[in-house]
py3Dmol code that shows the C-alpha trace and the ligand (Angstrom):
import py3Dmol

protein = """\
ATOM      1  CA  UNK A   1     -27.177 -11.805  -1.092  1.00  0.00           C
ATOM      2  CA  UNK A   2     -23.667 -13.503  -1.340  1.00  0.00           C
ATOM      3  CA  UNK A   3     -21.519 -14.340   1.807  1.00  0.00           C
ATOM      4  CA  UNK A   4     -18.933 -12.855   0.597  1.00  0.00           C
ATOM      5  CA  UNK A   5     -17.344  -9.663  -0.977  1.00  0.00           C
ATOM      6  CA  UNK A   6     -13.911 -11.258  -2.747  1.00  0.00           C
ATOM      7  CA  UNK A   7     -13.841  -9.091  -6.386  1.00  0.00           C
ATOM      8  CA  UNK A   8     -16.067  -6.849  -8.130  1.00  0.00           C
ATOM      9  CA  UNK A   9     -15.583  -9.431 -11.444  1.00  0.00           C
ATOM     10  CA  UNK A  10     -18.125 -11.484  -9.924  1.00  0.00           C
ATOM     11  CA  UNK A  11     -20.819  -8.843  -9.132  1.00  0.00           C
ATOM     12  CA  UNK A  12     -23.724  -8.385 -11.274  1.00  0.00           C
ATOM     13  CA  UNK A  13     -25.060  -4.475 -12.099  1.00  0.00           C
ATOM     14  CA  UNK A  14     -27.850  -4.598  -9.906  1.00  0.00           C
ATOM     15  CA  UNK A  15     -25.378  -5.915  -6.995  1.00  0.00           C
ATOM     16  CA  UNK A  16     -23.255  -2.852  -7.569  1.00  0.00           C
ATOM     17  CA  UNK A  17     -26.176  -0.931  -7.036  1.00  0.00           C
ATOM     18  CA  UNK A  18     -27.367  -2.459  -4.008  1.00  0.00           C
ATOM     19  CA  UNK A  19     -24.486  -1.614  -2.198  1.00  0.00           C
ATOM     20  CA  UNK A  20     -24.345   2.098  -3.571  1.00  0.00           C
ATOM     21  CA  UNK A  21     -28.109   2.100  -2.357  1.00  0.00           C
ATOM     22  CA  UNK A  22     -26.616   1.029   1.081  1.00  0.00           C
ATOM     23  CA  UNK A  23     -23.735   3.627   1.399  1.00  0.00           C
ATOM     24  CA  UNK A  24     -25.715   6.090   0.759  1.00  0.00           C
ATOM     25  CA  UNK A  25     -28.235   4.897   3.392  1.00  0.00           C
ATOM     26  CA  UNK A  26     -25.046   4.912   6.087  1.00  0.00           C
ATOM     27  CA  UNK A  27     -23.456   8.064   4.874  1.00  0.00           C
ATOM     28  CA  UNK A  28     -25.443  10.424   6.998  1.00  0.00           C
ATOM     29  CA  UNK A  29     -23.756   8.442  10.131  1.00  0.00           C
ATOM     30  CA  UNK A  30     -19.900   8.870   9.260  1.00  0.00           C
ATOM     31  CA  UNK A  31     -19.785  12.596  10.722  1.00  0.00           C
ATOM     32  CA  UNK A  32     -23.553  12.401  12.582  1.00  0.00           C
ATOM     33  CA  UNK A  33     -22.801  10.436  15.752  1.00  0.00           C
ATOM     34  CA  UNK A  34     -26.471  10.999  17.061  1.00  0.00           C
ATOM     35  CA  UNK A  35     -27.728   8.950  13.945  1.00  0.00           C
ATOM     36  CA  UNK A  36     -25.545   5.860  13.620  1.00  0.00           C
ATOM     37  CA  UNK A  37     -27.644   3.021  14.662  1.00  0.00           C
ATOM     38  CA  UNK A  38     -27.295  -0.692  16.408  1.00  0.00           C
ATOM     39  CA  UNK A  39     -28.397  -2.511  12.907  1.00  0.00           C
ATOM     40  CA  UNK A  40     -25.302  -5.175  13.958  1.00  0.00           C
ATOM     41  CA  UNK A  41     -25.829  -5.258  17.788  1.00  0.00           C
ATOM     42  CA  UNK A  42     -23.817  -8.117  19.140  1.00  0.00           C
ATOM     43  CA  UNK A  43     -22.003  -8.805  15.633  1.00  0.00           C
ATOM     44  CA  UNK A  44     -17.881  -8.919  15.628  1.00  0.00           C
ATOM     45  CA  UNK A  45     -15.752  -8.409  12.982  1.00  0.00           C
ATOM     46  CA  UNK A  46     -11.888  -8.950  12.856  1.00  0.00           C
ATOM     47  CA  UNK A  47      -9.715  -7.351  10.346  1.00  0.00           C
ATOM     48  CA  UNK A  48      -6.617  -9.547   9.302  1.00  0.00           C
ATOM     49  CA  UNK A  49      -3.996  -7.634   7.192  1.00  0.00           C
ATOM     50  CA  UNK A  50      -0.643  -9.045   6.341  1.00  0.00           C
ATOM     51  CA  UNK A  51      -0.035  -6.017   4.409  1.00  0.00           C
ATOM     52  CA  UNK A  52       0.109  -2.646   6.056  1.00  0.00           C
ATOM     53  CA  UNK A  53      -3.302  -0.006   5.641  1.00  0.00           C
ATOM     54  CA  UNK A  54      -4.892   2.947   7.098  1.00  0.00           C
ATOM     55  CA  UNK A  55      -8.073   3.676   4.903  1.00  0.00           C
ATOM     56  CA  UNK A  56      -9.147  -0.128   4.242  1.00  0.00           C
ATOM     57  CA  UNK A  57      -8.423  -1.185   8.439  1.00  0.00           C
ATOM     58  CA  UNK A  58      -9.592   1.905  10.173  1.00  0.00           C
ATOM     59  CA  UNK A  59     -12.930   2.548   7.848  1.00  0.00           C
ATOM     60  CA  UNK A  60     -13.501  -1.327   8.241  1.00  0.00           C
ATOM     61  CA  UNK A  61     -13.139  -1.325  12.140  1.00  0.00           C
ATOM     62  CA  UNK A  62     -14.961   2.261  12.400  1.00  0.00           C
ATOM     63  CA  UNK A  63     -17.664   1.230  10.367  1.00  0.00           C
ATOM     64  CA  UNK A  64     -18.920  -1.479  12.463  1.00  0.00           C
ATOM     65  CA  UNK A  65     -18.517  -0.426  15.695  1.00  0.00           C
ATOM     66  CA  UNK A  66     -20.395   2.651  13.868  1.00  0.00           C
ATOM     67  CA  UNK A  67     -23.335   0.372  13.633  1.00  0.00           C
ATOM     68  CA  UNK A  68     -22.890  -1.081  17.110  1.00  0.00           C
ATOM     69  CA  UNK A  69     -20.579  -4.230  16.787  1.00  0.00           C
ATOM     70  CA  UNK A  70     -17.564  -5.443  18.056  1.00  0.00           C
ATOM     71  CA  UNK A  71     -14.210  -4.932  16.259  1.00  0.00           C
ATOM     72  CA  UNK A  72     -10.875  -5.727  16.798  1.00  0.00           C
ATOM     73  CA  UNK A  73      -7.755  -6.159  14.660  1.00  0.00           C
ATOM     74  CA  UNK A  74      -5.217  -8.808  14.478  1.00  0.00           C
ATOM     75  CA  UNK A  75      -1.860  -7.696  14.827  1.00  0.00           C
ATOM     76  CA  UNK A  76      -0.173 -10.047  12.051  1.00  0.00           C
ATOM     77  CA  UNK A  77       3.345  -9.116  13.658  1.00  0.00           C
ATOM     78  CA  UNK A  78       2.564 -10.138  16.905  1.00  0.00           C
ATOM     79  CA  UNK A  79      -0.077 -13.242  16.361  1.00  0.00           C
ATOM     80  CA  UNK A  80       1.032 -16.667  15.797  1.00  0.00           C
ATOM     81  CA  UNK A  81       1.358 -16.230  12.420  1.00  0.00           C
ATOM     82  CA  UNK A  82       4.849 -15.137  13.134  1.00  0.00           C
ATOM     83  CA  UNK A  83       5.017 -18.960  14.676  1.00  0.00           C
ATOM     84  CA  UNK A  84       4.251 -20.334  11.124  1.00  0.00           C
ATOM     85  CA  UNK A  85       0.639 -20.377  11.452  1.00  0.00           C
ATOM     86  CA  UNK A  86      -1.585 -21.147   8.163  1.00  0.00           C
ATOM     87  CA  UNK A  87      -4.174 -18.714   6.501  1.00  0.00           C
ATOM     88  CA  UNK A  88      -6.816 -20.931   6.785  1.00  0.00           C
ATOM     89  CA  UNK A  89      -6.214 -21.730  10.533  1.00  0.00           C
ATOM     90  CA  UNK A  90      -5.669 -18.533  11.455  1.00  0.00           C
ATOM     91  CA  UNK A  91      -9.250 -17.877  10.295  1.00  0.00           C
ATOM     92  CA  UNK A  92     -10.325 -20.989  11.437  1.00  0.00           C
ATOM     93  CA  UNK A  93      -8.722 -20.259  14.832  1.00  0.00           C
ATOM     94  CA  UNK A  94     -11.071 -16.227  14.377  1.00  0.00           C
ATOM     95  CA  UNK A  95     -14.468 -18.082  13.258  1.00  0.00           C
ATOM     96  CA  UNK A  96     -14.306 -20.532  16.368  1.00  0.00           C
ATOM     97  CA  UNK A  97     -13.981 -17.117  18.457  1.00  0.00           C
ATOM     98  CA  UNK A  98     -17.713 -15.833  17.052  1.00  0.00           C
ATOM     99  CA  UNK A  99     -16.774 -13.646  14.178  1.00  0.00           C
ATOM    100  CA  UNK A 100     -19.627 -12.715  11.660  1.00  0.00           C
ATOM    101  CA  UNK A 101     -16.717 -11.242   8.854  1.00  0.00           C
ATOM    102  CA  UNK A 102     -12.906 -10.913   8.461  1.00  0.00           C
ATOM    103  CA  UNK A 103     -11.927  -8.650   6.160  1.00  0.00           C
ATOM    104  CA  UNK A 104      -8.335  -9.678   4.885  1.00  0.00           C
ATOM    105  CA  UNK A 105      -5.710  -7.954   2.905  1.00  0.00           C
ATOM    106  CA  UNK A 106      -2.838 -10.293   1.643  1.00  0.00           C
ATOM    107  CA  UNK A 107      -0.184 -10.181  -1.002  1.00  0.00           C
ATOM    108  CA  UNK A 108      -1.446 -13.034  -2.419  1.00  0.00           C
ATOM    109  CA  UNK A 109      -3.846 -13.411  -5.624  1.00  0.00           C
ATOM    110  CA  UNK A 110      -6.696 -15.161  -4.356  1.00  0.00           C
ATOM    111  CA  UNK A 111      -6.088 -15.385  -0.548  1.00  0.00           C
ATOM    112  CA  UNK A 112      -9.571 -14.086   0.264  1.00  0.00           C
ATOM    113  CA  UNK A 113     -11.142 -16.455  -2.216  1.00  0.00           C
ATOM    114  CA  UNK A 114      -9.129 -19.532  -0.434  1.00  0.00           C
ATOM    115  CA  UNK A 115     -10.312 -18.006   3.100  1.00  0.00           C
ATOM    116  CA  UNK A 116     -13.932 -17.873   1.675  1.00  0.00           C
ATOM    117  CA  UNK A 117     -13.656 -21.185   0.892  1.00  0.00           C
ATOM    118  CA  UNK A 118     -12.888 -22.388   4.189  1.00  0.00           C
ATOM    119  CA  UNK A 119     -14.500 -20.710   6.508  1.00  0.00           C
ATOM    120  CA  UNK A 120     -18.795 -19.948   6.888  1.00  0.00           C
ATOM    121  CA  UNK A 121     -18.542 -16.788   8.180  1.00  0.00           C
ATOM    122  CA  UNK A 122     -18.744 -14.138   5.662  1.00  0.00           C
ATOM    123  CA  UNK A 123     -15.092 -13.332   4.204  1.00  0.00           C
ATOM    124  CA  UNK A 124     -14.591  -9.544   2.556  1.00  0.00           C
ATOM    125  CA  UNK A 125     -11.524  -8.998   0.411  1.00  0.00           C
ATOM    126  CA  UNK A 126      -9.428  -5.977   1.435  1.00  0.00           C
ATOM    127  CA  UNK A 127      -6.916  -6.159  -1.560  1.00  0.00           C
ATOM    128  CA  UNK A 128      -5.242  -9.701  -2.258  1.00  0.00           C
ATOM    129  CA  UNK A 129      -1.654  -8.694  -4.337  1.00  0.00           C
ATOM    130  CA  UNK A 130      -2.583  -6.899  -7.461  1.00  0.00           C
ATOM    131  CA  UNK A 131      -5.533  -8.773  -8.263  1.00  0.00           C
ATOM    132  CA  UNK A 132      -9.103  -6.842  -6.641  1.00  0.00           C
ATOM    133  CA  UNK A 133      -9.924  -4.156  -4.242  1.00  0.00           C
ATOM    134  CA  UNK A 134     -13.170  -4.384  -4.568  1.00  0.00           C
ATOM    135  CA  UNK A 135     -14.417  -2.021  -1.463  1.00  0.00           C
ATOM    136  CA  UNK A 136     -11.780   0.514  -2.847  1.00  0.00           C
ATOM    137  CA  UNK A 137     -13.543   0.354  -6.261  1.00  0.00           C
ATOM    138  CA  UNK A 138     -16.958   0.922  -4.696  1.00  0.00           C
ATOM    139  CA  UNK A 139     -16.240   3.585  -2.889  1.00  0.00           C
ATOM    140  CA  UNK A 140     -14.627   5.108  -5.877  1.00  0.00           C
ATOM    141  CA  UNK A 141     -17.722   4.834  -7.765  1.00  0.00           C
ATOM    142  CA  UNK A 142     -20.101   6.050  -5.077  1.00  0.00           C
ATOM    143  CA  UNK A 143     -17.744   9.022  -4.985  1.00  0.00           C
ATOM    144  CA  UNK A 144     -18.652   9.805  -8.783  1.00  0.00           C
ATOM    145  CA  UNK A 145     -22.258   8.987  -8.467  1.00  0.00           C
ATOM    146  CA  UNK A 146     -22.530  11.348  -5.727  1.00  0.00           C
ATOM    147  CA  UNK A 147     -21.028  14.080  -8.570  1.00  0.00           C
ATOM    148  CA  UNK A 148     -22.054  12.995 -11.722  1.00  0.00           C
ATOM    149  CA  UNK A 149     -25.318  11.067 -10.772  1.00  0.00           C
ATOM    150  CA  UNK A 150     -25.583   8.949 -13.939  1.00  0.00           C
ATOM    151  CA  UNK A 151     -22.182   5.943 -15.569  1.00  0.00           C
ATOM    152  CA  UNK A 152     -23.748   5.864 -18.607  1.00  0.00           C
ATOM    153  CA  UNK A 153     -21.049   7.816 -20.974  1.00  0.00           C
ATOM    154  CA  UNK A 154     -19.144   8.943 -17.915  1.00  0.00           C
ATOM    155  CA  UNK A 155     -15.459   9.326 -19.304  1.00  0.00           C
ATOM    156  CA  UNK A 156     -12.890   7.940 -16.753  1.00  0.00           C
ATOM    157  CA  UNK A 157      -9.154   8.128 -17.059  1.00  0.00           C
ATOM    158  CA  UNK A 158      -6.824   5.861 -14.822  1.00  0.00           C
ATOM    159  CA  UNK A 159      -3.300   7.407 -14.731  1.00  0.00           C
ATOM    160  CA  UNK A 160       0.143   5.610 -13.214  1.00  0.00           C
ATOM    161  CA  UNK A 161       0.881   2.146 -12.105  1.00  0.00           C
ATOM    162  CA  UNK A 162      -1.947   0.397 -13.746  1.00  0.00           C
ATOM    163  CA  UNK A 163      -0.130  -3.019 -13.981  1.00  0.00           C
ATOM    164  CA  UNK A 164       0.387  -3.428 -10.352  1.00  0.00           C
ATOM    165  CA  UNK A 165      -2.540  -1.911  -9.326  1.00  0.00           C
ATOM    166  CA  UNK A 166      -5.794  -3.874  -7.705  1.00  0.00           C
ATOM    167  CA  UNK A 167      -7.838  -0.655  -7.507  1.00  0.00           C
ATOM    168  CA  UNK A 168      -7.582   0.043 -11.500  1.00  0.00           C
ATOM    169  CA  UNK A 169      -8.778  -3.339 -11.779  1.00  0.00           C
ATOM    170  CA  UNK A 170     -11.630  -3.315  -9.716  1.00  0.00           C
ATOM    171  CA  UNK A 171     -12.540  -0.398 -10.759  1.00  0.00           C
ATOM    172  CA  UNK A 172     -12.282  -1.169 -14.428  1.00  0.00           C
ATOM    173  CA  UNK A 173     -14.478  -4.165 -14.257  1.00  0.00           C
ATOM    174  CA  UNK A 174     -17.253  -1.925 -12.097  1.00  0.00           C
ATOM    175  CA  UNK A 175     -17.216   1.027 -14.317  1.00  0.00           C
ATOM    176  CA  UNK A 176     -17.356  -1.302 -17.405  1.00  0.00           C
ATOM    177  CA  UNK A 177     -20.723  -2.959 -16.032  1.00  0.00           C
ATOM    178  CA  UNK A 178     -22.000   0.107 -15.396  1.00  0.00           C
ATOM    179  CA  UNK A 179     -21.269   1.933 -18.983  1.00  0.00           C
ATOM    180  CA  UNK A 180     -18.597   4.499 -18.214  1.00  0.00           C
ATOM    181  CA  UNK A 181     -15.583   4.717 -20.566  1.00  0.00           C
ATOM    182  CA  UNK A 182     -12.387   3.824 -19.381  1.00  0.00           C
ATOM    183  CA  UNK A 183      -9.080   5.364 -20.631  1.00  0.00           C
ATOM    184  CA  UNK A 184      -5.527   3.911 -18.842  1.00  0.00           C
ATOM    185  CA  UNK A 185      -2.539   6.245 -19.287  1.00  0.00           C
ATOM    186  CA  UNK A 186       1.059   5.679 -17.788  1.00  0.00           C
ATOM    187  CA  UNK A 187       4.623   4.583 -18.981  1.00  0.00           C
ATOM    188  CA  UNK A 188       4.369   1.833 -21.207  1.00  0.00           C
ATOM    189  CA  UNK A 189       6.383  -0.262 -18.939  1.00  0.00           C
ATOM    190  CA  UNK A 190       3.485   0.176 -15.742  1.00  0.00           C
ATOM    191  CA  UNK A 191       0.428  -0.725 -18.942  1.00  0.00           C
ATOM    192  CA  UNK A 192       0.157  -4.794 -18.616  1.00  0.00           C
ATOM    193  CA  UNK A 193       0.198  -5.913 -22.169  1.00  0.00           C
ATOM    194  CA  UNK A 194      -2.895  -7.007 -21.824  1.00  0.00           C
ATOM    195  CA  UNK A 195      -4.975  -3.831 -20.885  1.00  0.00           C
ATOM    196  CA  UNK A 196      -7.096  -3.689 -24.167  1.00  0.00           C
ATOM    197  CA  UNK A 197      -8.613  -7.214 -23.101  1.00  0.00           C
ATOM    198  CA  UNK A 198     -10.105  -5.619 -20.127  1.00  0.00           C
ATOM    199  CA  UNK A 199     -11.981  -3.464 -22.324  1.00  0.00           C
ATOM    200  CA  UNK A 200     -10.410   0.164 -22.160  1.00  0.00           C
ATOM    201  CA  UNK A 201      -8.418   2.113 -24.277  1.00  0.00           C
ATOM    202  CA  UNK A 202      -4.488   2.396 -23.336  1.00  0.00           C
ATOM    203  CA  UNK A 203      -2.270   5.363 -24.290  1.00  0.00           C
ATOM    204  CA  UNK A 204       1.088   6.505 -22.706  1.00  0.00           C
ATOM    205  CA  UNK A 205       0.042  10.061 -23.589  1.00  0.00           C
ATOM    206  CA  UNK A 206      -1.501  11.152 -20.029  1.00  0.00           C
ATOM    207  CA  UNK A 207      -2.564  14.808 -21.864  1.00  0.00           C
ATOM    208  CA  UNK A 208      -4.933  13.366 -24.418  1.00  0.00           C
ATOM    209  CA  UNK A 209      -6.200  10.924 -22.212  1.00  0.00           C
ATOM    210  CA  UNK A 210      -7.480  13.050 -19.776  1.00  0.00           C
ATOM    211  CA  UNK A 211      -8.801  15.855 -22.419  1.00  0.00           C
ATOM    212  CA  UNK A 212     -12.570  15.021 -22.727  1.00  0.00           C
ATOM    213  CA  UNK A 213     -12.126  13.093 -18.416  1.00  0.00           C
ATOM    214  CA  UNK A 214     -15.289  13.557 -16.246  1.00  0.00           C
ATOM    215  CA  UNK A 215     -12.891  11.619 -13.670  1.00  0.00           C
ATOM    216  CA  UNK A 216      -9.190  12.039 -13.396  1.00  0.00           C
ATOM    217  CA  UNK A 217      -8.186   8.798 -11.309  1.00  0.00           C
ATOM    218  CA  UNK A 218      -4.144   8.695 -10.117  1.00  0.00           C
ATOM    219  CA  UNK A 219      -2.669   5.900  -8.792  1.00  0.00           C
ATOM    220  CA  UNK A 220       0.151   5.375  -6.218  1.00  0.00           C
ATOM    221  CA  UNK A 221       3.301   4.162  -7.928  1.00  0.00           C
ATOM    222  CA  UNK A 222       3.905   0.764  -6.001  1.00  0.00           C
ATOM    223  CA  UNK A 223       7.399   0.912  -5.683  1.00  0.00           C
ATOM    224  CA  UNK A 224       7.765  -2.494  -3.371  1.00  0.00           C
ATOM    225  CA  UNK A 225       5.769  -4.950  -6.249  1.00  0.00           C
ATOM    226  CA  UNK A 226       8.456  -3.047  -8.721  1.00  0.00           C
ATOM    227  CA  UNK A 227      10.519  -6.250  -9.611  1.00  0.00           C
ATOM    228  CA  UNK A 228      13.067  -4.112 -11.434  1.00  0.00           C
ATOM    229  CA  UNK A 229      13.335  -0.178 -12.164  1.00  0.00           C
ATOM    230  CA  UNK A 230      10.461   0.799 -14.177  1.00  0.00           C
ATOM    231  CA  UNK A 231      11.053   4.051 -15.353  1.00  0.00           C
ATOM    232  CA  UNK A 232      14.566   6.502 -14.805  1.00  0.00           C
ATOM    233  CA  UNK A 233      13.761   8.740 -11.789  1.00  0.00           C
ATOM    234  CA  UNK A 234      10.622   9.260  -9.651  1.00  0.00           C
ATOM    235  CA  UNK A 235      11.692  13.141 -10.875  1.00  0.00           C
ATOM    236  CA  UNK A 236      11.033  12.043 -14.791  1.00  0.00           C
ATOM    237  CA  UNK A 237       8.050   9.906 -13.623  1.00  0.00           C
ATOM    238  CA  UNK A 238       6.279  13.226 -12.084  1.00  0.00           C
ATOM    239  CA  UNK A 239       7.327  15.544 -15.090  1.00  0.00           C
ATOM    240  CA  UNK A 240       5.818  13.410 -17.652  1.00  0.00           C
ATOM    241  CA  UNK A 241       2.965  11.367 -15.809  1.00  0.00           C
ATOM    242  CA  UNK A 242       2.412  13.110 -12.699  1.00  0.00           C
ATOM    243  CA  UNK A 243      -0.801  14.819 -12.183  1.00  0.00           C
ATOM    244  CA  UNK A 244      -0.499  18.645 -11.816  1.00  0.00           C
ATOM    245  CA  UNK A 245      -1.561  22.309 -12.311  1.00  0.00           C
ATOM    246  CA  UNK A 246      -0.087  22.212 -15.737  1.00  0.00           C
ATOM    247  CA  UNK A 247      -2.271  19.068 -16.732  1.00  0.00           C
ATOM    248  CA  UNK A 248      -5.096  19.759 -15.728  1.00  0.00           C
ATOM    249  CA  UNK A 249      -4.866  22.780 -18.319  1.00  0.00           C
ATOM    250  CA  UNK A 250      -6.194  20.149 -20.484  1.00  0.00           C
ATOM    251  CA  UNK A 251      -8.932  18.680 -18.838  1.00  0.00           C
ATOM    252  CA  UNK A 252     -12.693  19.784 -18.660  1.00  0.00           C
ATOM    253  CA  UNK A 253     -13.436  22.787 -15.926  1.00  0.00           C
ATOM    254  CA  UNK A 254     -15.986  20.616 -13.972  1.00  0.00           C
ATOM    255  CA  UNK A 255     -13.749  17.391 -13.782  1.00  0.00           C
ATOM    256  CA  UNK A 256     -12.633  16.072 -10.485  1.00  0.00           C
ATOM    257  CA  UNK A 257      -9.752  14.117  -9.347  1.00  0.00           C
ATOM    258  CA  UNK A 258      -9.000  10.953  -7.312  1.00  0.00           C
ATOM    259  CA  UNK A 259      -6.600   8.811  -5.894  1.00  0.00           C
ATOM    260  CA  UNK A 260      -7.089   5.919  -3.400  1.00  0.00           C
ATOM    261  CA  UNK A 261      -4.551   7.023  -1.287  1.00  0.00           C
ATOM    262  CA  UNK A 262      -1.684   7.376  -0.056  1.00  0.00           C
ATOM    263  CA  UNK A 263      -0.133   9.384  -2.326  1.00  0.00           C
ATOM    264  CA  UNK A 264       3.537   9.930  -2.784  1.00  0.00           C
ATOM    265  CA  UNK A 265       3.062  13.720  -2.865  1.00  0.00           C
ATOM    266  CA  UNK A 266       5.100  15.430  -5.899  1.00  0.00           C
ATOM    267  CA  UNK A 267       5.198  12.276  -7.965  1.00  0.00           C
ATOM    268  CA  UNK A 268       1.489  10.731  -9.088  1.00  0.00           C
ATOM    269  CA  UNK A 269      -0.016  13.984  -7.843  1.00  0.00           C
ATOM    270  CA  UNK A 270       1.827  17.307  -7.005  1.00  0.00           C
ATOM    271  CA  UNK A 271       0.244  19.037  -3.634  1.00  0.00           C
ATOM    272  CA  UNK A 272      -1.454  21.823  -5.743  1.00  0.00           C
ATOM    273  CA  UNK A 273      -3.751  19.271  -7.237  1.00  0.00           C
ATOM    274  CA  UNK A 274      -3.933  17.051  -4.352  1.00  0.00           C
ATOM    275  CA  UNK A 275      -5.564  20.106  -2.128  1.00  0.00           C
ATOM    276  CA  UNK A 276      -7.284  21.947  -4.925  1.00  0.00           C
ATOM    277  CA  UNK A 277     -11.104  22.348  -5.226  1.00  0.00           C
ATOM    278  CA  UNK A 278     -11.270  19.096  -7.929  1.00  0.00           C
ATOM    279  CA  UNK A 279      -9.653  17.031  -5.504  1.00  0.00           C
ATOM    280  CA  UNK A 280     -12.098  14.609  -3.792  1.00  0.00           C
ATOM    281  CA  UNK A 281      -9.589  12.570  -2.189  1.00  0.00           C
ATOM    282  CA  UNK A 282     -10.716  12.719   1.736  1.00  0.00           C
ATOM    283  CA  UNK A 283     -14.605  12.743   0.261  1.00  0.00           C
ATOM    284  CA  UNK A 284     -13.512   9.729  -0.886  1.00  0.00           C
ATOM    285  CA  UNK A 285     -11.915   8.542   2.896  1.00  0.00           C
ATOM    286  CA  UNK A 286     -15.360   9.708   4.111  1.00  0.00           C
ATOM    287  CA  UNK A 287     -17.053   7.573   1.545  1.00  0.00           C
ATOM    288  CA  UNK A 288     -14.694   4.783   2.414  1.00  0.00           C
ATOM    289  CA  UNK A 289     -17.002   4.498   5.803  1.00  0.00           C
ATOM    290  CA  UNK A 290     -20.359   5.098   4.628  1.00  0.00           C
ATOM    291  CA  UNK A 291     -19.475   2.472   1.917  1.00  0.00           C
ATOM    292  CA  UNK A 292     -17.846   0.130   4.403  1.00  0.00           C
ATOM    293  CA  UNK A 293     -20.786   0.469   6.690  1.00  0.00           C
ATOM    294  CA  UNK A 294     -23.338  -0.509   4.342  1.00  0.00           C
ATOM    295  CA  UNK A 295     -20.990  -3.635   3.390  1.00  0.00           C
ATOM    296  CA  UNK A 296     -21.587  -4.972   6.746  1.00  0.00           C
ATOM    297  CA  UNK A 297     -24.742  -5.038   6.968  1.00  0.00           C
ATOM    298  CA  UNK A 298     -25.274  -6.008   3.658  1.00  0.00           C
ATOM    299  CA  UNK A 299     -23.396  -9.122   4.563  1.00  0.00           C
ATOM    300  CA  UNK A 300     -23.941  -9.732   7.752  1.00  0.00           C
ATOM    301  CA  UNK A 301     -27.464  -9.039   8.238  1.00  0.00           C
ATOM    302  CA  UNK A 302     -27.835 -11.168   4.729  1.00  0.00           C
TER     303      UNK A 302
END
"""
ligand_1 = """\
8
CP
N -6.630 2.926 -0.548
C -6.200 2.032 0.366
O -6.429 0.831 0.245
O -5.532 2.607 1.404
P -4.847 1.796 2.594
O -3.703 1.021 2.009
O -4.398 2.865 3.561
O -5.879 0.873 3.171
"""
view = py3Dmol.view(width=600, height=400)
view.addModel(protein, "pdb")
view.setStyle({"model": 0}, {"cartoon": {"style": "trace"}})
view.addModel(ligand_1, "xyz")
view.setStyle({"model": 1}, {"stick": {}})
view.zoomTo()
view.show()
């Protein structure tokens, strides 16, 4: 097993696999406090996020002290890296304290892969700019596994801000080694020009794309890496690409929806959706854990 968890690009099928094999293993523990276990006694993990999470921080620093080791969280705002410390000594400056993983979320493409590169301990990328989320995308497909059991011919639609968006990349490349079909809908100006290279089909009509969906995936509209106004209104973006009651008219009765989270409520996703029956949104917080959980010890007990 690798040291590190940087982008689901580099992971082979079976890889993917292994670490659904290991959520699934953990799951049990998330809401079962009697059965989490001590598999990472005297471990430590330190989470290091220069931009702002719930989901990806909490599950990270739940899930290990789930499985019995120490976590704590570096508050960027009040570290030295407000006194102009580097990335790499800053993790330098974490490794010489004992820690077995950071997990670090950055703004920059390929800030995990340059920690990884300097540090031994093992170095797990919680979302570097708009490049990977690769623990998002797992626990997005462990979240359809659990439903549909099987990738193979599983039909996947990705709607909103696809160009800016990590998750819809990592979970492009996953679903794409593991056979599903991937559709990306949005407004033309949030669809990267170069979309069809990644091996999906790209339409700005969000009806027909999510027609024959198993998965209905929506995506928060990431306002702050907007470098200029993308569409008119956030009211126009919800009436034509928001997901709703009305849309899911056209979708099959047994598909369910997700988002990563947060959601802007009334624009990618009204509320009606968000808390309807389809919507696994908080399964997929829960799986967040379990998935988290088995990341850890996947890497740290390597
Ligand atoms: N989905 C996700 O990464 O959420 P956070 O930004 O809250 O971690």
């Amino acid at each position: 097993m690798r040291k590190d968890l940087l982008g689901i690009r580099d992971l082979s099928q079976e890889e993917i696999f292994c670490f659904l094999e290991a959520a699934k293993k953990q799951k049990e523990k998330v809401k079962n406090r009697h059965l989490r276990g001590n598999s990472l006694t005297g471990a430590s993990i330190a989470t290091l996020f220069y931009e702002n999470s719930t989901r990806t921080k909490m599950s990270f620093l739940l899930a290990a002290e789930y499985l019995g080791a120490y976590a704590d969280d570096l508050n960027i705002s009040t570290s030295s890296v407000a006194k102009g410390e580097t990335l790499i000594d800053t993790g330098l400056t974490l490794e010489a304290m004992g820690v077995n993983a950071i997990i670090i979320r950055h703004s920059m493409v390929g800030s995990a892969h340059l920690l990884a590169q300097n540090v031994k301990c093992s170095v797990i990328n919680g979302g570097d700019g708009s490049n990977e989320h690769p623990t998002q995308a797992l626990l997005d497909i462990f979240t359809m596994w659990e439903h549909m059991h099987e990738f193979k011919g599983l039909n996947v639609t990705i709607v909103g801000d696809v160009a800016n968006s990590r998750v819809a990349r990592s979970n492009i490349f996953a679903l794409n080694k593991l056979g599903a079909k991937v559709i990306v809908a949005g407004p033309a100006t949030l669809l990267s020009g170069n979309m069809c290279a990644f091996g999906v089909t790209v339409t700005t009509n969000v009806a027909d794309a999510v027609k024959n969906a198993d998965v209905v995936m929506g995506l928060r509209v990431q306002l702050e890496r907007h470098k200029a106004c993308q569409f008119p209104s956030l009211h126009e973006y919800a009436h034509f690409f928001g997901i709703n009651t009305e849309l899911l008219k056209h979708t099959r009765k047994d598909a369910i929806i997700m988002h990563p989270a947060p959601v802007n409520r009334g624009v990618e996703i009204s509320s009606g959706v968000m808390d309807c029956e389809a919507s696994v949104i908080y399964r997929q917080v829960e799986n967040g854990v379990a998935m988290r959980m088995g990341i850890l010890e996947t890497l740290i007990n390597k």
